[in-house]
PyMOL Python script that loads the backbone (N, CA, C, O; Angstrom):
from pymol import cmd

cmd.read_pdbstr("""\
ATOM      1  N   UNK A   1      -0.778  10.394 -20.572  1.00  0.00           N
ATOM      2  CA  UNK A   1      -1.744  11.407 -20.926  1.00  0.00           C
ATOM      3  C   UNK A   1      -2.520  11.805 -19.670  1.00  0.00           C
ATOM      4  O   UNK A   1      -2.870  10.895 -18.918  1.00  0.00           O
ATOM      5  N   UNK A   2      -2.847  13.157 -19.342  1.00  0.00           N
ATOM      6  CA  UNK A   2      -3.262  13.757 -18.271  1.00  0.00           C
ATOM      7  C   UNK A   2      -4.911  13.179 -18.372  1.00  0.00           C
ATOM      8  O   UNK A   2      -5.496  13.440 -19.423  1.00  0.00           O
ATOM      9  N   UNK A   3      -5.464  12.611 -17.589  1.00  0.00           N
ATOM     10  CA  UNK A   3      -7.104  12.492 -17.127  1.00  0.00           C
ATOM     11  C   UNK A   3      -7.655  13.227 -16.894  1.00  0.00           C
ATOM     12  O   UNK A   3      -8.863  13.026 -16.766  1.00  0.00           O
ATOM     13  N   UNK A   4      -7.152  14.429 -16.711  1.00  0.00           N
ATOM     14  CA  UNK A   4      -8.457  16.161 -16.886  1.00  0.00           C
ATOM     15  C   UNK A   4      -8.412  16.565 -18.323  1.00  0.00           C
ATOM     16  O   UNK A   4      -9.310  16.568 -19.166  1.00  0.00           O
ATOM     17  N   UNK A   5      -6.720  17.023 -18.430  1.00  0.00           N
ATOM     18  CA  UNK A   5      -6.462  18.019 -20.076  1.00  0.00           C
ATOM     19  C   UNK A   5      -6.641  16.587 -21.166  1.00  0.00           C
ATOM     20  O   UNK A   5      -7.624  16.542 -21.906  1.00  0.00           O
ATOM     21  N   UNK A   6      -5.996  15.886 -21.171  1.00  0.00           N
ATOM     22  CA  UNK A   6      -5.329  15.340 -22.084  1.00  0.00           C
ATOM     23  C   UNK A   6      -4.268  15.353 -22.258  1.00  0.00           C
ATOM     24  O   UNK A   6      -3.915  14.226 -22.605  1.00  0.00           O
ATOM     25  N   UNK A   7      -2.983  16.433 -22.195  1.00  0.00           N
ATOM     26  CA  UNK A   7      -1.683  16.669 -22.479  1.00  0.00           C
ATOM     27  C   UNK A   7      -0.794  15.596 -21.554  1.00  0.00           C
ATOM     28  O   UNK A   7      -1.020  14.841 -20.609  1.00  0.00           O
ATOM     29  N   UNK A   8       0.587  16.052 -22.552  1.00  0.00           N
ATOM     30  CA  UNK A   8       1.019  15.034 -21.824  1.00  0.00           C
ATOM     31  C   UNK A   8       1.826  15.129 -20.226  1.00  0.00           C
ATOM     32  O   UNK A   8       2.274  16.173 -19.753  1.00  0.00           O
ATOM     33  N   UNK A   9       1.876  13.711 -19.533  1.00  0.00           N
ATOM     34  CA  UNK A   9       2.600  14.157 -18.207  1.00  0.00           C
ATOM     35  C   UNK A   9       4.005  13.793 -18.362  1.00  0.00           C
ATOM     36  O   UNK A   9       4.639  13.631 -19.405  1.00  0.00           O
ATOM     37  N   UNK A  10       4.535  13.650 -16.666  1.00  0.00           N
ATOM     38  CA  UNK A  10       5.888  13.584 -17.045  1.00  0.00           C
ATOM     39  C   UNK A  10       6.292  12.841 -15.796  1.00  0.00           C
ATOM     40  O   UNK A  10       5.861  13.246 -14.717  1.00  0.00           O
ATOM     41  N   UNK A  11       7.080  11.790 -15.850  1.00  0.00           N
ATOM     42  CA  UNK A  11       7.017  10.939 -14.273  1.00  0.00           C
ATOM     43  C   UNK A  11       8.053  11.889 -13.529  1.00  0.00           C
ATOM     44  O   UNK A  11       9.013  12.462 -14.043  1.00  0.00           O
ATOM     45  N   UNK A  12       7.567  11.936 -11.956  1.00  0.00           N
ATOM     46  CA  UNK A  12       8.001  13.088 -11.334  1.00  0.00           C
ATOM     47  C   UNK A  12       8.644  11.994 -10.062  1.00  0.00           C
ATOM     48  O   UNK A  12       9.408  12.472  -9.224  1.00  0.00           O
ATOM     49  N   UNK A  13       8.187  10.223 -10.000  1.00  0.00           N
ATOM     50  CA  UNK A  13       8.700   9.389  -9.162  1.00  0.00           C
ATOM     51  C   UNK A  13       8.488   8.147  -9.258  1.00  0.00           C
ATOM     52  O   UNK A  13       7.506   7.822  -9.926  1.00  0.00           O
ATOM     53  N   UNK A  14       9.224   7.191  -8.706  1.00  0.00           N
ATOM     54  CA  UNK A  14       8.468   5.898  -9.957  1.00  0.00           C
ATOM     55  C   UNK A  14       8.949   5.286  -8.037  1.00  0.00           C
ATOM     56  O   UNK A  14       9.832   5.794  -7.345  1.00  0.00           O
ATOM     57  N   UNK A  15       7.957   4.020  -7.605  1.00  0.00           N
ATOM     58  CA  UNK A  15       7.780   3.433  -6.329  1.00  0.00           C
ATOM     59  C   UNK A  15       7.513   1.657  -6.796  1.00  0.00           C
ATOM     60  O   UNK A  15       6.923   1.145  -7.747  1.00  0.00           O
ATOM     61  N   UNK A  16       8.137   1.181  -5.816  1.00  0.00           N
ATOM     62  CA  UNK A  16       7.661  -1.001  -6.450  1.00  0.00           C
ATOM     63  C   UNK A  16       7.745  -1.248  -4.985  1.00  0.00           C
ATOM     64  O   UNK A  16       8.367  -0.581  -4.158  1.00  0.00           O
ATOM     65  N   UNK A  17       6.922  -2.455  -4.769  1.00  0.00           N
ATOM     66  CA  UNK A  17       7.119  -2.764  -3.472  1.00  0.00           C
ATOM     67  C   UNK A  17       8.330  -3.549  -3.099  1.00  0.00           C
ATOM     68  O   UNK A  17       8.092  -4.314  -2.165  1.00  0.00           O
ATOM     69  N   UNK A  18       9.442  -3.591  -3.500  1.00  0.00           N
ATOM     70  CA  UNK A  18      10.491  -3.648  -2.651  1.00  0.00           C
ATOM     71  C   UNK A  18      11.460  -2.199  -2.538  1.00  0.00           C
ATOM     72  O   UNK A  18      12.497  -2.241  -1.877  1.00  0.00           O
ATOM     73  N   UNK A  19      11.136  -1.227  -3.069  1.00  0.00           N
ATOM     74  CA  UNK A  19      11.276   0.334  -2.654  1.00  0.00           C
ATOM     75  C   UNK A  19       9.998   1.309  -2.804  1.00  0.00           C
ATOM     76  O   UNK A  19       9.769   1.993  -3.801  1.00  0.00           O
ATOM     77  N   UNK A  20       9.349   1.261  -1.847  1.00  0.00           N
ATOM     78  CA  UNK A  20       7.960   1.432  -1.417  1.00  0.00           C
ATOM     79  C   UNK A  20       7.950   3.269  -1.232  1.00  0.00           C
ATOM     80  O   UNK A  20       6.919   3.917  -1.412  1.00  0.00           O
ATOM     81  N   UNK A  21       9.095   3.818  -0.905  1.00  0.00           N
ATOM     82  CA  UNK A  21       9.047   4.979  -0.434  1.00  0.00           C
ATOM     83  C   UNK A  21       7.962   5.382   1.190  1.00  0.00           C
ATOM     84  O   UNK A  21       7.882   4.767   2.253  1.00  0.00           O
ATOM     85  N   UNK A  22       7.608   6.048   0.940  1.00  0.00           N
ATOM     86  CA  UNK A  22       6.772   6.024   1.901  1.00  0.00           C
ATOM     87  C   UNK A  22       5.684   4.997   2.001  1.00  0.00           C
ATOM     88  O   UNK A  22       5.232   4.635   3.087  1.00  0.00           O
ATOM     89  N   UNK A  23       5.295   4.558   0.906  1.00  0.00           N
ATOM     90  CA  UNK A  23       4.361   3.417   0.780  1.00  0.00           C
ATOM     91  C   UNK A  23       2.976   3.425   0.160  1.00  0.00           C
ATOM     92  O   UNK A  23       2.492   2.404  -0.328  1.00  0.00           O
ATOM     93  N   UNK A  24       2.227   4.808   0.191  1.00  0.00           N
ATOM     94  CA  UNK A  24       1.106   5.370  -0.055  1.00  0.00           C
ATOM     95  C   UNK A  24       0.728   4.678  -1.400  1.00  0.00           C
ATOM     96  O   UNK A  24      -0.288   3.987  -1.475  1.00  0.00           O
ATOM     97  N   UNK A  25       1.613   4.886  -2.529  1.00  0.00           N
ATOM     98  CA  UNK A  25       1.355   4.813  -3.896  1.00  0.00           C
ATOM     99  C   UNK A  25       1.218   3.176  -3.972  1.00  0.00           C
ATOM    100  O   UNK A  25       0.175   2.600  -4.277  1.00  0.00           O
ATOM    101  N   UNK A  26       2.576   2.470  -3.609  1.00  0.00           N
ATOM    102  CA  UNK A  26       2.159   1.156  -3.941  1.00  0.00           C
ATOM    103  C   UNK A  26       0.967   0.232  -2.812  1.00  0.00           C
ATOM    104  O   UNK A  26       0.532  -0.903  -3.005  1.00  0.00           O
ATOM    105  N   UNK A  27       0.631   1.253  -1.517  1.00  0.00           N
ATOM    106  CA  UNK A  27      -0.777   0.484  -1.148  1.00  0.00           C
ATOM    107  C   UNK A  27      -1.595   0.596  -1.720  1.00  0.00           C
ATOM    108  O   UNK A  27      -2.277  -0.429  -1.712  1.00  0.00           O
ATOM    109  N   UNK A  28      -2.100   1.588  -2.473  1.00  0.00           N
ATOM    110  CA  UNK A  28      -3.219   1.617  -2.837  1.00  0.00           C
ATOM    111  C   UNK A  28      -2.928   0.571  -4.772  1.00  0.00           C
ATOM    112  O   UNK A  28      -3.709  -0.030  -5.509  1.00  0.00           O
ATOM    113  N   UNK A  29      -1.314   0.894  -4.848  1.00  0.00           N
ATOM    114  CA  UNK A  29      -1.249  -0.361  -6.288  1.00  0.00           C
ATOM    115  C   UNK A  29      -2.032  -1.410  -5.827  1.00  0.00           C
ATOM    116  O   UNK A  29      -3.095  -1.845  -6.271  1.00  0.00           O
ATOM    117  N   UNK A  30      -1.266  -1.807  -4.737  1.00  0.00           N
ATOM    118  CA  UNK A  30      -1.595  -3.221  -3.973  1.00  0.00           C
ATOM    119  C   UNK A  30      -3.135  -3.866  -4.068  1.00  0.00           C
ATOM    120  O   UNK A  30      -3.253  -5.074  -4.273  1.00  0.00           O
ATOM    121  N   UNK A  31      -3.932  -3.288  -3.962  1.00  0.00           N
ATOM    122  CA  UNK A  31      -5.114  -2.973  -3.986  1.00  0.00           C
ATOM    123  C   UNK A  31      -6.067  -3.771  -5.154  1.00  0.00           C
ATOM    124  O   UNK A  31      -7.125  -4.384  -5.019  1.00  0.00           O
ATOM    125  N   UNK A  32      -5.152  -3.470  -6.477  1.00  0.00           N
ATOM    126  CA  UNK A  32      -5.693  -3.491  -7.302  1.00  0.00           C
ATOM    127  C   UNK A  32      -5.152  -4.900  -7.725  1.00  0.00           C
ATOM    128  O   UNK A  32      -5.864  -5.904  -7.699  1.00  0.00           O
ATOM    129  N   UNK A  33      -3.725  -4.898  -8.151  1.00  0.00           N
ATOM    130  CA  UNK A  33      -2.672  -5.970  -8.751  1.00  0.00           C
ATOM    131  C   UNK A  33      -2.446  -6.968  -7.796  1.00  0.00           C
ATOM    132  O   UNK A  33      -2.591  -8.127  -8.185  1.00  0.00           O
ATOM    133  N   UNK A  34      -2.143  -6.787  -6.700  1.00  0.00           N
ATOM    134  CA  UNK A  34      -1.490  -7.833  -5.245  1.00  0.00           C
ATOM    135  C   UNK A  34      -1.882  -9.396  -4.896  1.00  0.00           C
ATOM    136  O   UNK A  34      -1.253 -10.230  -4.244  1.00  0.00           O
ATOM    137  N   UNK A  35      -3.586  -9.515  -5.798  1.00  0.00           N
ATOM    138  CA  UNK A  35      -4.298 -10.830  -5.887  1.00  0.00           C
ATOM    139  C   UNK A  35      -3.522 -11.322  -6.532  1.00  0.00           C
ATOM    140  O   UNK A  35      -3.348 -12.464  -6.106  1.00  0.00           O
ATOM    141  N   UNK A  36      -2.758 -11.068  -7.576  1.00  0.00           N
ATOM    142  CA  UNK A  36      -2.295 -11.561  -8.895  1.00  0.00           C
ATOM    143  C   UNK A  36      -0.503 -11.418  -8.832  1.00  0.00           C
ATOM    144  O   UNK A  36      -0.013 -12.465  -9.256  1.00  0.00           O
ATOM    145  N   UNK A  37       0.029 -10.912  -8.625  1.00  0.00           N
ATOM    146  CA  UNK A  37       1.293 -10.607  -8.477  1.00  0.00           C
ATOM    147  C   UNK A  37       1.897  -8.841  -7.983  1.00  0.00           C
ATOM    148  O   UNK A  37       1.553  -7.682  -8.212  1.00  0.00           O
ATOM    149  N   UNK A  38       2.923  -9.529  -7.230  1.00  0.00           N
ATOM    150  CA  UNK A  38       3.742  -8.225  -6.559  1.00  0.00           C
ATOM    151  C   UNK A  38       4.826  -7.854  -7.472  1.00  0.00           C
ATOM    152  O   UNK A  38       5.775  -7.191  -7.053  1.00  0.00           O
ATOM    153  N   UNK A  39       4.755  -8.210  -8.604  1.00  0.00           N
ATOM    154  CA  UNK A  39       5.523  -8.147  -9.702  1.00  0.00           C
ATOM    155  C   UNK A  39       5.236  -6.726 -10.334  1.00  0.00           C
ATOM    156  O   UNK A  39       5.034  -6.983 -11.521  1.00  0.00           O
ATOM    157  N   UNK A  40       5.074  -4.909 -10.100  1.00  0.00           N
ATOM    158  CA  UNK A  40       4.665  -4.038 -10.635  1.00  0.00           C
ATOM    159  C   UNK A  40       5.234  -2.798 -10.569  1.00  0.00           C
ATOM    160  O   UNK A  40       6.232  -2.807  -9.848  1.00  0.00           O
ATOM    161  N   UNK A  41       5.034  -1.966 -10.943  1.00  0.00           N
ATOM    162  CA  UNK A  41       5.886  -0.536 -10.595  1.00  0.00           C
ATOM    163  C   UNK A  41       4.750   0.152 -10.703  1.00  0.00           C
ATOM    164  O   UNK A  41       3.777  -0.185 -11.376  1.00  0.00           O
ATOM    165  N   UNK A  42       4.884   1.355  -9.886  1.00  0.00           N
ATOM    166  CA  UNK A  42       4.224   2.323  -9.736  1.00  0.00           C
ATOM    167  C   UNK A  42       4.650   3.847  -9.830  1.00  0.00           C
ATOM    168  O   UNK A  42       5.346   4.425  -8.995  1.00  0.00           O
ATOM    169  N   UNK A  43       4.156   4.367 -10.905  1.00  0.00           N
ATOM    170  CA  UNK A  43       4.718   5.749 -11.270  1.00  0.00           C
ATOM    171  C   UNK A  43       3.626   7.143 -11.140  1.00  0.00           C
ATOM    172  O   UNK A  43       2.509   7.381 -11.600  1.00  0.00           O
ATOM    173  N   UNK A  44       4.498   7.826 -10.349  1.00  0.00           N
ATOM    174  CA  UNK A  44       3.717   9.116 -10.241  1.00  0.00           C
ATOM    175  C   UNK A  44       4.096  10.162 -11.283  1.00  0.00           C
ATOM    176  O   UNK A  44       5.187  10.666 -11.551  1.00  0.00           O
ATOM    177  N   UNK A  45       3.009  10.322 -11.739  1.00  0.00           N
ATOM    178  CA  UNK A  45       3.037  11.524 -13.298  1.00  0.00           C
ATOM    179  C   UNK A  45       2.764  13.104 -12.291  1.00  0.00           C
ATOM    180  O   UNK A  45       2.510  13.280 -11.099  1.00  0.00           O
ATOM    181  N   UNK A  46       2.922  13.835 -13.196  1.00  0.00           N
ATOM    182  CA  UNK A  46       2.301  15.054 -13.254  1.00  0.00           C
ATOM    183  C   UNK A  46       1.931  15.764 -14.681  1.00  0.00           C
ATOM    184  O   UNK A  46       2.747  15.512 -15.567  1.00  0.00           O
ATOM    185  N   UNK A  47       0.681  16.732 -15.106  1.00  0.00           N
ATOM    186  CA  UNK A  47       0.841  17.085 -16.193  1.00  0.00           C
ATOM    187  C   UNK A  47       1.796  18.585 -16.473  1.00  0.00           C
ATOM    188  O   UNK A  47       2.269  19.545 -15.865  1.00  0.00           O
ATOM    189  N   UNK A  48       1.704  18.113 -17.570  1.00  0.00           N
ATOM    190  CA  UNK A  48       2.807  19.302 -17.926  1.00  0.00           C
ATOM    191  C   UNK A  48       2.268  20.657 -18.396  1.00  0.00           C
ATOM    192  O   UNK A  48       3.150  21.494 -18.589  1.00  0.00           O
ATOM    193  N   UNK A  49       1.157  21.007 -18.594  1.00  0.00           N
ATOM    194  CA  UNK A  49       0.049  21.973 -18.871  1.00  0.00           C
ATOM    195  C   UNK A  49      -1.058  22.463 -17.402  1.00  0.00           C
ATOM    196  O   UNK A  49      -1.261  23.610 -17.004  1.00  0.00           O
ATOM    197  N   UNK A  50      -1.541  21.362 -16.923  1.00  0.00           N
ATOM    198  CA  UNK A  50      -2.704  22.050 -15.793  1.00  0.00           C
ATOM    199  C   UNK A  50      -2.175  21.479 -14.037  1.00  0.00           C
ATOM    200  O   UNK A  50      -2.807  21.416 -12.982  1.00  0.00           O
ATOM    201  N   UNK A  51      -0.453  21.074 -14.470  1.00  0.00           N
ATOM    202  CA  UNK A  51      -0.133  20.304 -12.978  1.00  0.00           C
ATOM    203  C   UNK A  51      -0.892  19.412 -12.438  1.00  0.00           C
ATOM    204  O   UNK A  51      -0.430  19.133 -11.332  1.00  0.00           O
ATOM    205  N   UNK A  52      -2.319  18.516 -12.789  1.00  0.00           N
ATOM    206  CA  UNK A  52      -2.972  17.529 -12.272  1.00  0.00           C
ATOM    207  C   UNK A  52      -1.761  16.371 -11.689  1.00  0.00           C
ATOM    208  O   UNK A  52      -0.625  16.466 -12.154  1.00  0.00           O
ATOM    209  N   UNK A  53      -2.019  15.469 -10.829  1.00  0.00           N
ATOM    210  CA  UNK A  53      -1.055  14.868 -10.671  1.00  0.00           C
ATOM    211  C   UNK A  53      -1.829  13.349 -10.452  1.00  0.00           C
ATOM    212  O   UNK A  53      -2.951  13.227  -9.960  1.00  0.00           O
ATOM    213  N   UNK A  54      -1.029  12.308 -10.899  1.00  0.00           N
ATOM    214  CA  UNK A  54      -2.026  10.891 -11.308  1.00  0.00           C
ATOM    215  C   UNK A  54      -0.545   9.978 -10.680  1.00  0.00           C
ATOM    216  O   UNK A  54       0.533  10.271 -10.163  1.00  0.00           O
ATOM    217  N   UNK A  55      -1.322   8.665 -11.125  1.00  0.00           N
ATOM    218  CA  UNK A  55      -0.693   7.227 -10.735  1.00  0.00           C
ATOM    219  C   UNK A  55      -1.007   6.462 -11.749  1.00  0.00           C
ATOM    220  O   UNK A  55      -2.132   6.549 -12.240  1.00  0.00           O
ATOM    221  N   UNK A  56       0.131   5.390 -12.348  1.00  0.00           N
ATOM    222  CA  UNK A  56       0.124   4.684 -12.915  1.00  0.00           C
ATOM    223  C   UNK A  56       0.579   3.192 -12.605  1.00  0.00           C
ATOM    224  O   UNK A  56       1.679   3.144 -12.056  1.00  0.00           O
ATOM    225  N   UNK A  57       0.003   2.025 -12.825  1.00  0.00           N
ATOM    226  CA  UNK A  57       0.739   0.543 -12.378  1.00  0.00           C
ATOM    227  C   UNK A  57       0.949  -0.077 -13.849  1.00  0.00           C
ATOM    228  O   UNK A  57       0.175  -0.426 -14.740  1.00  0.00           O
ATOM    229  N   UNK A  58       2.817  -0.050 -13.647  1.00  0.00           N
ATOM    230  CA  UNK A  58       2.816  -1.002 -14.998  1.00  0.00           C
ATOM    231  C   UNK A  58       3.106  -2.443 -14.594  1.00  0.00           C
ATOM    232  O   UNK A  58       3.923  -2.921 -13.807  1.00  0.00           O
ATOM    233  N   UNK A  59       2.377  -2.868 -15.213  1.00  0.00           N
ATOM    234  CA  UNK A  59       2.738  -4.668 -15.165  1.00  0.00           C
ATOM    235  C   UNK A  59       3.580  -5.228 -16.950  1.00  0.00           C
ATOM    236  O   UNK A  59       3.944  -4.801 -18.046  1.00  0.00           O
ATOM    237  N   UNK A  60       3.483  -6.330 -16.186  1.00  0.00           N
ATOM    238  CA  UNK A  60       4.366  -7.186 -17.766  1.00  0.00           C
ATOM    239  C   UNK A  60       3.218  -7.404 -18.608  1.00  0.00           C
ATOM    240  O   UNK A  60       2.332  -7.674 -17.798  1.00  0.00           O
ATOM    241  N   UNK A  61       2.669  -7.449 -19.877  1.00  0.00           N
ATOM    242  CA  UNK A  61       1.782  -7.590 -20.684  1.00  0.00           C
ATOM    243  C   UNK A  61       1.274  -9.072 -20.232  1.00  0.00           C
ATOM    244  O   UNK A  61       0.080  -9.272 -20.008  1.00  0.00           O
ATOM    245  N   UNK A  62       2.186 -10.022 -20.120  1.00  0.00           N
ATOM    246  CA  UNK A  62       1.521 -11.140 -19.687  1.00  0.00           C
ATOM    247  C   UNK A  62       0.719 -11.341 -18.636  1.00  0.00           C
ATOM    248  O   UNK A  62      -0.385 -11.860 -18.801  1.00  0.00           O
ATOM    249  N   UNK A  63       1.000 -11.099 -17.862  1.00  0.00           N
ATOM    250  CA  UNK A  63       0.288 -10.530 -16.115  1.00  0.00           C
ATOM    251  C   UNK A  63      -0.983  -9.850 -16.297  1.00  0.00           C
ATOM    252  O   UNK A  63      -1.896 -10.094 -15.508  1.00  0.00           O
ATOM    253  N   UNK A  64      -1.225  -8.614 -17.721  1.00  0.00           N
ATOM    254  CA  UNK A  64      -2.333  -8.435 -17.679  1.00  0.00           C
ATOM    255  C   UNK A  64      -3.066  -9.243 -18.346  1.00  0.00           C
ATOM    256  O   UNK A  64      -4.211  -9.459 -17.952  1.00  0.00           O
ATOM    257  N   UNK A  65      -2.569  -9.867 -19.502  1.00  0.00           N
ATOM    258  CA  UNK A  65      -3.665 -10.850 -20.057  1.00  0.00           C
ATOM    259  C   UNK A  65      -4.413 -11.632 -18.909  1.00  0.00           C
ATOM    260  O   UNK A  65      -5.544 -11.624 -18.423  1.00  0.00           O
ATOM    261  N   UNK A  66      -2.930 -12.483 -18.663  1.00  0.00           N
ATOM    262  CA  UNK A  66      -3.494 -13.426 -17.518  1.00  0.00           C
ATOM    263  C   UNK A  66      -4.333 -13.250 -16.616  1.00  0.00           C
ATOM    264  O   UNK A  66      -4.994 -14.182 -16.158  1.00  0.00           O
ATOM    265  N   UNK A  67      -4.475 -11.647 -16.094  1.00  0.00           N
ATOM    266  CA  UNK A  67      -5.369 -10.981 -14.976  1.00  0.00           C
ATOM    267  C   UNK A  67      -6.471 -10.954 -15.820  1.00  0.00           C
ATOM    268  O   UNK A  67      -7.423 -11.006 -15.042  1.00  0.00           O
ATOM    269  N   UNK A  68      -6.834 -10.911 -16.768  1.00  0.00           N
ATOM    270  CA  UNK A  68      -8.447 -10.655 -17.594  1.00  0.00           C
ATOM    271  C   UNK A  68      -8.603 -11.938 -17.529  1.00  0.00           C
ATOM    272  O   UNK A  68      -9.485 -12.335 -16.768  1.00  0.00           O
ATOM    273  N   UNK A  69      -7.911 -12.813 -18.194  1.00  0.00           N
ATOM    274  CA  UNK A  69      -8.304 -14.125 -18.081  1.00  0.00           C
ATOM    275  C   UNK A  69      -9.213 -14.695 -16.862  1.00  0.00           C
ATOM    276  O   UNK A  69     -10.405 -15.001 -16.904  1.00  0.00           O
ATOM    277  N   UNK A  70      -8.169 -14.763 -15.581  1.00  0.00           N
ATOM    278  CA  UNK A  70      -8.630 -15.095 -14.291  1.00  0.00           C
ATOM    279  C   UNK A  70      -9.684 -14.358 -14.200  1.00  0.00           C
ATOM    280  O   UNK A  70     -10.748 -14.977 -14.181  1.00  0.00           O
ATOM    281  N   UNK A  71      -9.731 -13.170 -14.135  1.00  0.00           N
ATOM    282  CA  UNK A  71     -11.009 -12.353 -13.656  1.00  0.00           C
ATOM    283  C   UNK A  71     -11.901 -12.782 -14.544  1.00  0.00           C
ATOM    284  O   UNK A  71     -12.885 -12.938 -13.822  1.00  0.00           O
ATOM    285  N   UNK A  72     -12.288 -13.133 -15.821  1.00  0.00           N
ATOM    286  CA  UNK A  72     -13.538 -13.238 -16.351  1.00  0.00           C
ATOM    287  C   UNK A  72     -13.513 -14.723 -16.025  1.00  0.00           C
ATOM    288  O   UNK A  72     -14.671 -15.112 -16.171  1.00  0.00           O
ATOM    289  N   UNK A  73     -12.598 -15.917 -15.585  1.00  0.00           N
ATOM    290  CA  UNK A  73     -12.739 -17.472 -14.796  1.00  0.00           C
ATOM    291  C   UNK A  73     -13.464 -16.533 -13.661  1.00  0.00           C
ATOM    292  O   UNK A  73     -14.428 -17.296 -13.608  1.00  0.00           O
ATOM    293  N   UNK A  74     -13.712 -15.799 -12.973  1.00  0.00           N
ATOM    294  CA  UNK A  74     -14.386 -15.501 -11.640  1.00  0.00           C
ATOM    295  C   UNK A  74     -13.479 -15.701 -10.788  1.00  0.00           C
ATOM    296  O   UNK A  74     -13.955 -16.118  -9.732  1.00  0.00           O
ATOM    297  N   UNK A  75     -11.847 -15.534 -10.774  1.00  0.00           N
ATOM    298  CA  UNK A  75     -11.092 -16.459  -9.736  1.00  0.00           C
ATOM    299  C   UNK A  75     -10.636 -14.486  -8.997  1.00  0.00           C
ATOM    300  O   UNK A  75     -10.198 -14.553  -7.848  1.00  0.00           O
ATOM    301  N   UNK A  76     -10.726 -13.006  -9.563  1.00  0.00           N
ATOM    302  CA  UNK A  76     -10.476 -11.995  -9.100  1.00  0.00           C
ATOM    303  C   UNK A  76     -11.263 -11.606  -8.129  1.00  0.00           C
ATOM    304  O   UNK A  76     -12.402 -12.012  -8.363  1.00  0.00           O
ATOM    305  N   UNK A  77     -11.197 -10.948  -7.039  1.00  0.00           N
ATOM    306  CA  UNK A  77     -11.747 -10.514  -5.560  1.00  0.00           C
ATOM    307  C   UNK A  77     -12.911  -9.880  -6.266  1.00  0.00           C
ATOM    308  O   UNK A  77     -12.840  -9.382  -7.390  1.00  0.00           O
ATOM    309  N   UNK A  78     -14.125  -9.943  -5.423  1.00  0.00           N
ATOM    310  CA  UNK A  78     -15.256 -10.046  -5.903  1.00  0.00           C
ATOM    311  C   UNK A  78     -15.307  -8.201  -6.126  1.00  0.00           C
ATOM    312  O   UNK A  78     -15.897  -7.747  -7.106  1.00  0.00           O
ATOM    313  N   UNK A  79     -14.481  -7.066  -4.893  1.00  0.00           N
ATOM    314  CA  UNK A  79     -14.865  -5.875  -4.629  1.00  0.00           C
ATOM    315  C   UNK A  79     -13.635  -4.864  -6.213  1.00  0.00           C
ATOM    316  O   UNK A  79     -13.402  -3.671  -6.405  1.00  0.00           O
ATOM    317  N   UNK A  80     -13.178  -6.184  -6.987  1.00  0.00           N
ATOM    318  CA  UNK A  80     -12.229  -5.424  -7.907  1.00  0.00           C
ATOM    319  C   UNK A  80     -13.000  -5.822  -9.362  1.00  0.00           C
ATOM    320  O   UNK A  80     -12.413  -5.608 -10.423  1.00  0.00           O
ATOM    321  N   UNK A  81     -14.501  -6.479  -9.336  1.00  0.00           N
ATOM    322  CA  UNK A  81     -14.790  -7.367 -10.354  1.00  0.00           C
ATOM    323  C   UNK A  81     -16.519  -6.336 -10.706  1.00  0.00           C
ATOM    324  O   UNK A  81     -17.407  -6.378  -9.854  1.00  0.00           O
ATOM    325  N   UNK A  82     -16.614  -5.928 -11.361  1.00  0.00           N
ATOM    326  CA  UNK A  82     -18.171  -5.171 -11.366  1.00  0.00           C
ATOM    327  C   UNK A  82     -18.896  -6.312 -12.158  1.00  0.00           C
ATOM    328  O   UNK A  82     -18.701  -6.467 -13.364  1.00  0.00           O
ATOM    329  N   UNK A  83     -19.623  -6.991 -11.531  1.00  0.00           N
ATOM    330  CA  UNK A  83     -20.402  -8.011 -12.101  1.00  0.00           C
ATOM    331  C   UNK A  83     -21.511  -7.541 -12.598  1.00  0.00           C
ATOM    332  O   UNK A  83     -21.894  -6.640 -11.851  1.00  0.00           O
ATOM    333  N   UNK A  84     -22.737  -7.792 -14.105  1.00  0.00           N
ATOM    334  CA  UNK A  84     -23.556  -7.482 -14.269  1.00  0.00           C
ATOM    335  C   UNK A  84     -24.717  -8.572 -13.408  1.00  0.00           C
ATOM    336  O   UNK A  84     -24.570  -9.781 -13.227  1.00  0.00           O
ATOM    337  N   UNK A  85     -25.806  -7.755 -12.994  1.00  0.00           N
ATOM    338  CA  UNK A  85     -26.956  -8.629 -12.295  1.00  0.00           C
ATOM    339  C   UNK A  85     -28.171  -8.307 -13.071  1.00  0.00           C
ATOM    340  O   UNK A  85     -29.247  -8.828 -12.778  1.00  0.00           O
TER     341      UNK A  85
END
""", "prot")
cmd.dss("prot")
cmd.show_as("cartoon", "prot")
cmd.util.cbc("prot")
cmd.orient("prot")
């Protein structure tokens, strides 16, 4: 689903870090997932109504549990974690 319209997109390139392409998409995956596993794909959408163009990281369902888990143990990088003070 597009993050401006709503409508739907359409994958226009799909990138993992062992076929990185140029690399752009899965550094900035990296970023997010890479504490936790290099285990991910990264897909570039476009919409099909206003052309916006987005990124998606799919992981295995387990990987994300496990990533909420760890992160609310406090064990996720402090700059990926919005702590209340």
């Amino acid at each position: 689903m597009c993050v401006k319209c709503g409508n739907e997109t359409s994958v226009i390139g799909t990138r993992c870090p062992t076929k990185p392409g140029r690399g752009a998409e899965v550094k900035k995956a990296s970023k997010v997932v890479s504490w936790y596993t290099s285990d991910f794909v990264v897909r570039l959408r476009r919409c099909k109504v206003c052309n916006a163009k987005g990124m998606t990281i799919e992981l295995p369902i387990e990987d994300i549990v496990a990533m909420i888990q760890e992160s609310s143990d406090g064990h996720a990088p402090d700059e990926l974690v919005q702590r209340n003070q």
